[in-house]
MIBA-331863 format. One record per residue (C-alpha): x, y, z. Coordinates in steps of 0.25 Angstrom, whole numbers, plus 5000, padded with zeros to 4 digits. Each point is the difference from the previous one (the first is absolute). Layout:
# MIBA-331863
XYZ/...
# end
This chain:
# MIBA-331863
540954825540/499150104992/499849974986/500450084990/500450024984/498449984995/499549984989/498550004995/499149944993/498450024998/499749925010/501349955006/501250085007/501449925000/501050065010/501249945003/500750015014/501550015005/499949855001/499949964986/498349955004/499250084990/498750025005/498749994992/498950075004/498549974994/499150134999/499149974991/499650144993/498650075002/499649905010/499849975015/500349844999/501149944992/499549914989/500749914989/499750074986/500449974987/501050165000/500349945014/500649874994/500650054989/500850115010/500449885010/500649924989/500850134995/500550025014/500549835002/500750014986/500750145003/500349955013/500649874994/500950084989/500650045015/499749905013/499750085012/500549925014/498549975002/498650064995/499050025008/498650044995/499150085010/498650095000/500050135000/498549995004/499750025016/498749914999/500849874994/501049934990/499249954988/498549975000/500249904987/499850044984/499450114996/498449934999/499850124988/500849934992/499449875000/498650094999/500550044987/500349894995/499249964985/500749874994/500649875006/501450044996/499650135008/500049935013/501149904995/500950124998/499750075014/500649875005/501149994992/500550125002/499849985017/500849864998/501150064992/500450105007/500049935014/500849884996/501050124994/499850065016/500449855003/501249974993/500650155001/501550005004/500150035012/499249985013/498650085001/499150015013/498350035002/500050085012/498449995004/499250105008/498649985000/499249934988/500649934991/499249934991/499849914986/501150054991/500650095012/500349875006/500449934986/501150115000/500449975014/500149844998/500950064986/501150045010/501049945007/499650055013/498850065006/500050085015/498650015003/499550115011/499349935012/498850145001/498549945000/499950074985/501149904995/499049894992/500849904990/499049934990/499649974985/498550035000/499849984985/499449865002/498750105006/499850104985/500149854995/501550014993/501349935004/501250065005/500750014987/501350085003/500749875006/499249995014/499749864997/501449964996/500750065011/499250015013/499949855001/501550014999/500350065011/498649995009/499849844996/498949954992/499050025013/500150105004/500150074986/498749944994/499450045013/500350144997/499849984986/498749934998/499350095010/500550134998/500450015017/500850085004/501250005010/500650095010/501550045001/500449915011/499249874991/500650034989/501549995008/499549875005/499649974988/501450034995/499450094990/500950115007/501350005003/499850075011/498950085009/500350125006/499450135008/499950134991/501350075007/501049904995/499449974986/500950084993/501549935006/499249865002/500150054984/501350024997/500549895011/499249894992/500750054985/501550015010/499549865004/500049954985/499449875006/499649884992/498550014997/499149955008/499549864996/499049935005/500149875010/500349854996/498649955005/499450134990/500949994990/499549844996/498550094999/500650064988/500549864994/499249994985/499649875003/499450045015/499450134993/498849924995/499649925014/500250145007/499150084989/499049875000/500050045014/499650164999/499349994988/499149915011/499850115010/499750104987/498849914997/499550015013/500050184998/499850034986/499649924988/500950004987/498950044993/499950125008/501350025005/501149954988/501150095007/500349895012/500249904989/500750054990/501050055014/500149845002/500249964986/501050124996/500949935013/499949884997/500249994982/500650135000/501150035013/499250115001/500050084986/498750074998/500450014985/500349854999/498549954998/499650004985/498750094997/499149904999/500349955016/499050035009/501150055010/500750104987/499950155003/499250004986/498949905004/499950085014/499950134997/498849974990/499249945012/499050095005/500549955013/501350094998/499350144995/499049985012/500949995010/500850114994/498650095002/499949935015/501450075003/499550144995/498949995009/500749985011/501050094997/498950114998/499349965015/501450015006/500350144995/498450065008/500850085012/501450004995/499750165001/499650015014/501250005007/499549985015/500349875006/499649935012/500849965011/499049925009/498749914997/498949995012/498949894996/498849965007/499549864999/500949885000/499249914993/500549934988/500050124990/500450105013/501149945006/500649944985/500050154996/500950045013/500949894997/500250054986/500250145002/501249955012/500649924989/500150124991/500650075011/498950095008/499850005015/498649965001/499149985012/498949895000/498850025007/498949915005/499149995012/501049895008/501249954999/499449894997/499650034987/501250044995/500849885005/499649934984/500450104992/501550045009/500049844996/499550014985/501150125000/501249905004/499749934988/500050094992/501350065005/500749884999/499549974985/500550124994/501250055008/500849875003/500750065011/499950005014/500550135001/499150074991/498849925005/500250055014/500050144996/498750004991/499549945013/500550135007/499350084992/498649935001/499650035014/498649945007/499150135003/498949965008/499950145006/500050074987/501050085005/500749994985/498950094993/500450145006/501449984994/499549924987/500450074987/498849884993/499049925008/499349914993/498649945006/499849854998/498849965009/498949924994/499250064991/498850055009/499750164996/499750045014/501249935004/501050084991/499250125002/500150015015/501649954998/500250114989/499450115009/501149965014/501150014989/499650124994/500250065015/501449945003/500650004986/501050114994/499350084991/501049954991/499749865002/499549934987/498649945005/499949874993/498949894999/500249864995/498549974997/499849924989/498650054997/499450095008/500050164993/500950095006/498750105001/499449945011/501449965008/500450145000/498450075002/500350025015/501350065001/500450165000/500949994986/499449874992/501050044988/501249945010/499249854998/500949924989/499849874997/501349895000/499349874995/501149895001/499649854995/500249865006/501149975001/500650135001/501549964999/499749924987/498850114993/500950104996/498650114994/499650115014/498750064995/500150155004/498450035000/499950165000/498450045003/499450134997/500550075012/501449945000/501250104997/500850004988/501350005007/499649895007/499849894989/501550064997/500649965015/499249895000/500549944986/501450055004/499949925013/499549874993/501450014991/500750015013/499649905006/500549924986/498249974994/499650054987/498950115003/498650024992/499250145002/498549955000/498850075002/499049965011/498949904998/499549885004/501249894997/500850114995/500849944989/500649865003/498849945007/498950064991/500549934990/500549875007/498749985007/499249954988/501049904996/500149975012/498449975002/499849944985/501149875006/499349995013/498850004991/500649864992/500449945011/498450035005/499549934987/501049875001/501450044994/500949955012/500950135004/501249924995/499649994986/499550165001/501450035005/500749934989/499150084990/500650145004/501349925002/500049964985/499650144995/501250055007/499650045014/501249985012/498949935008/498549974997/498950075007/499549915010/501349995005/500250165001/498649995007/500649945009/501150085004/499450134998/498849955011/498749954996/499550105010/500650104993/499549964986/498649995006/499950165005/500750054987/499149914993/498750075006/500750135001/500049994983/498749944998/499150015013/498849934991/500949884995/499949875009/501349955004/500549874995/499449895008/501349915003/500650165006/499050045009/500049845005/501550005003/499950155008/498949955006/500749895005/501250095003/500849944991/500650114994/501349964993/501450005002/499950085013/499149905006/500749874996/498849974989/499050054989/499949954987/501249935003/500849965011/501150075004/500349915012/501649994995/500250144996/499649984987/498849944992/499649874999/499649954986/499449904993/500449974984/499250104991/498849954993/499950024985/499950144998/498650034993/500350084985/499750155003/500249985017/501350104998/499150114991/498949995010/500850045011/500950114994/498950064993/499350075012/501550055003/500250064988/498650075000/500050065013/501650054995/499250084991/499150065009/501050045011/500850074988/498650064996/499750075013/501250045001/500549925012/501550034995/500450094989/500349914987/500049874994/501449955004/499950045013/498849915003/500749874993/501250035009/499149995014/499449884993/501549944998/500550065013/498849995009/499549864995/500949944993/499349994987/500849934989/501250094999/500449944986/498750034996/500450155001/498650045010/498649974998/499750124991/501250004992/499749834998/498450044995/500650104991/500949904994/499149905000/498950074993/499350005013/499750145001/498549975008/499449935011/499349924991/501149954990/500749885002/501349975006/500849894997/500949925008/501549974995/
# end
């Protein structure tokens, strides 16, 4: 039955239907996404208390928004923040007005249709019920563990309530995110449903009045007091082994909030390491804040094209090849694969199954992502390819003749991409009849894990192209970054030297352990030798001479490609990889300044690329640094980390945490 009999707020419409059901609706003014602001609250909390004054049969709460339900708090607010009692009071006030959403007289309802996240899914756990929509846009998760904050509206308290403690730290310690049809297993959701029934699957649940759910006997002994402790002793285990407290204080204030506190943000006294007054003054908080807005700023390049493709052709199914075929199938494009034999695409249809059963959980969805990746040795996919996307080794005459036999076969629509990772797009697009339809798409190893696409434009490249191609990059669900083209571009111009300066230690005795647990302890997500490694030694080799042709190569890497021995792909290099992972000795004592000396050449070549102008300012080289690399994300990127640490040249020092 139509709603009817509204009423309207700033930001929120109340109608009420034939039924008795009022109906909130959440469309937040002047914006295109629904965030949690302070006028937001304070309207919500007027809306329960009028409501209260006059119990409705059921509430429920709803977006008007077409692109999801709530994408968390309002991050301005907490960029406005001056004073401790500032950021005490955005919590409060969060809080507050979900436990008055919780203890409101009558039943209320969180219908979910796409994301719903940090305090979107604090007001959902606030209600009595929650319907979440099973559409690949529907993600449940509270993310503020990644901008280094807790969840402070009542996430921690009630999640583990109705998910168990597992599950709940899980989601809570790392930030992950969970589809609709998880978060029903979960028990998170009262029920999972298709878009057409959501609204009566509505109304039923609230006819239904149910007890709410609770969790099992087996999960209900997790939330025991006395069992809190062994079961956060346990997390706080697996924290230690990704981030340091140090680095990462969030993580550990999440376990002792649980654990002293039954999950009141507020309950910590100021002095606490784990109090929103302590947190919020770590650097760690306003740099991760600043790590957001970056990305935010590469995920809106393209958002004005409007064009979107439909079918992927890539040629090459080596290891970056086939791992971007299998990517874009998983974000729902028909893609072709092409290699010489079917042979050679036999690993990647493989490495694809993998990765299809890691991320969708379902045997249904997995067989259709394989539908839509189909083997291509003819090449039969390119005349109908809306993006082909080369990814031969990186040989110029190679690409060239490749490039000129797609140029021929393609639409002239066709986005013509190269995945190079150094070569200049001048001298791939010199032989064909329109060298401005040459784009470069430079994905990274390992694609379904680095989230940065380098879009490298070169002097003949059409504007409208860095648009489609930026545009295509957000399709396929990766965080695009215009760069011009030059030798390494961005990400492995100003990796390489880093790079080189730890294979340079490890040449002058420091064992590649101890070099590693130098970067580690400076903040890096994994040490240099190691990322070596995976990247491929070979690889590391050309881009090294591609950057500086006079400079010798570090002894122990030419040895080691020599020998063929070239990394992860080859089972060894620096380390071995024999178990799919590295094997390690203990570090040795890390010698004083080993961390300064590595990050230095980072940080100096950081300024050159932003001097030639590789991308257009300052904050977009730091956000390829933290997307492309991995550079130490609390540290805000490398140029912002030399400003604030006074290291504003090549030749000032830079010290370590």
């Amino acid at each position: 039955m139509a709603p009817s009999m509204s009423t309207t707020a700033q930001n929120w419409r109340l109608e009420h239907d034939a039924d008795g059901i009022a109906w909130l609706v959440f469309d937040r003014a002047g914006t295109s996404t629904n965030t949690l602001s302070a006028a937001v609250l304070e309207e919500l909390s007027a809306i329960v208390s009028e409501l209260a004054a006059a119990p409705p049969k059921g509430l429920v709460i709803r977006s008007g928004k077409d692109n999801g339900f709530i994408a968390g708090a309002d991050i301005e607010d907490f960029e406005r923040v001056k004073t401790v009692d500032d950021a005490v009071a955005i919590v409060k006030r969060g809080w507050d007005v979900f436990n008055q959403l919780a203890a409101a007289p009558f039943p209320t309802l969180a219908l979910v249709k796409g994301f719903c996240l940090g305090g979107g899914l604090e007001l959902a756990l606030a209600c009595r019920y929650r319907v979440v929509v099973d559409e690949p846009g529907t993600r449940l998760g509270l993310p503020e563990v990644m901008l280094g904050i807790v969840p402070g509206w009542g996430g921690i308290r009630r999640l583990p309530r109705v998910a168990g403690a597992p599950a709940a730290l899980d989601m809570l310690l790392t930030g992950r995110t969970i589809d609709a049809r998880r978060a029903k297993k979960l028990g998170i959701a009262d029920e999972c449903v298709p878009p057409r029934i959501m609204m009566n699957t509505a109304r039923g649940v609230l006819a239904a009045a149910a007890t709410p759910r609770r969790v099992s006997f087996p999960l209900s002994l997790t939330l025991n007091p006395f069992v809190r402790p062994i079961i956060a002793a346990q997390a706080r285990k697996q924290v230690q082994a990704r981030a340091r407290r140090e680095h990462y204080p969030a993580p550990y204030a999440i376990l002792d909030i649980w654990v002293k506190h039954d999950g009141d943000a507020l309950g910590p006294a100021p002095s606490d390491p784990a109090s929103i007054a302590h947190l919020i003054q770590t650097p760690t908080a306003m740099n991760l804040i600043r790590v957001f807005r970056l990305q935010e700023r590469l995920k809106a390049f393209g958002r004005d094209d409007a064009s979107k493709a439909q079918h992927v052709h890539v040629v090459g199914a080596g290891t970056m090849g086939g791992d971007i075929a299998a990517w874009c199938a998983l974000r729902g494009l028909t893609v072709t694969l092409q290699d010489q034999t079917a042979e050679r695409l036999k690993p990647a249809m493989q490495r694809a199954g993998t990765l299809f059963a890691d991320r969708l959980r379902d045997p249904r969805r997995v067989r259709d992502a394989f539908d839509r990746l189909v083997p291509d040795v003819a090449g039969d996919g390119v005349a109908r390819a809306d993006v082909i996307i080369e990814a031969i080794f990186e040989n110029l005459d190679a690409k060239r003749t490749l490039f000129t036999a797609l140029e021929a076969k393609a639409k002239p629509t066709a986005l013509l991409a190269t995945n190079t990772s150094s070569i200049p797009l001048e001298q791939i697009g010199a032989p064909l009849k329109d060298p401005g339809r040459l784009i470069g798409l430079h994905f990274f190893n390992p694609v379904a894990k680095m989230m940065l696409v380098e879009i490298v434009h070169g002097t003949n490249t059409r504007d409208d192209l860095v648009l489609r191609a930026c545009a295509f990059t957000r399709l396929i669900d990766k965080l695009p970054l215009p760069v011009k083209s030059a030798p390494g571009f961005l990400v492995n111009r100003i990796l390489a030297p880093y790079l080189m300066e730890a294979m340079r230690c490890v040449d002058e005795g420091i064992s590649p352990e101890t070099v590693d647990e130098a970067a580690l302890a400076f903040g890096m997500p994994v040490g240099p030798i190691e990322l070596a490694d995976t990247v491929g030694l070979d690889i590391c080799l050309a881009v090294g001479k591609m950057l500086d042709p006079a400079a010798e190569p570090p002894k122990k890497l030419a040895e080691l490609t020599t020998a063929g021995k070239l990394g992860k792909k080859t089972k060894r290099g620096f380390y071995d990889w024999s178990t799919g992972k590295p094997t390690k000795a203990a570090p040795g004592a890390v010698p004083a300044g080993l961390a300064d000396r590595l990050i230095r050449p980072y940080v100096a070549e950081a300024q050159a690329a932003l001097a030639d102008g590789i991308v257009a300012d300052a904050d977009l080289v730091d956000a390829g640094a933290i997307f492309g690399t991995g550079f130490a994300p609390f540290r805000g990127g490398p140029l912002h980390y030399a400003a604030s640490s006074g290291a504003s040249s090549p030749s000032a020092s830079i010290a370590p945490n």
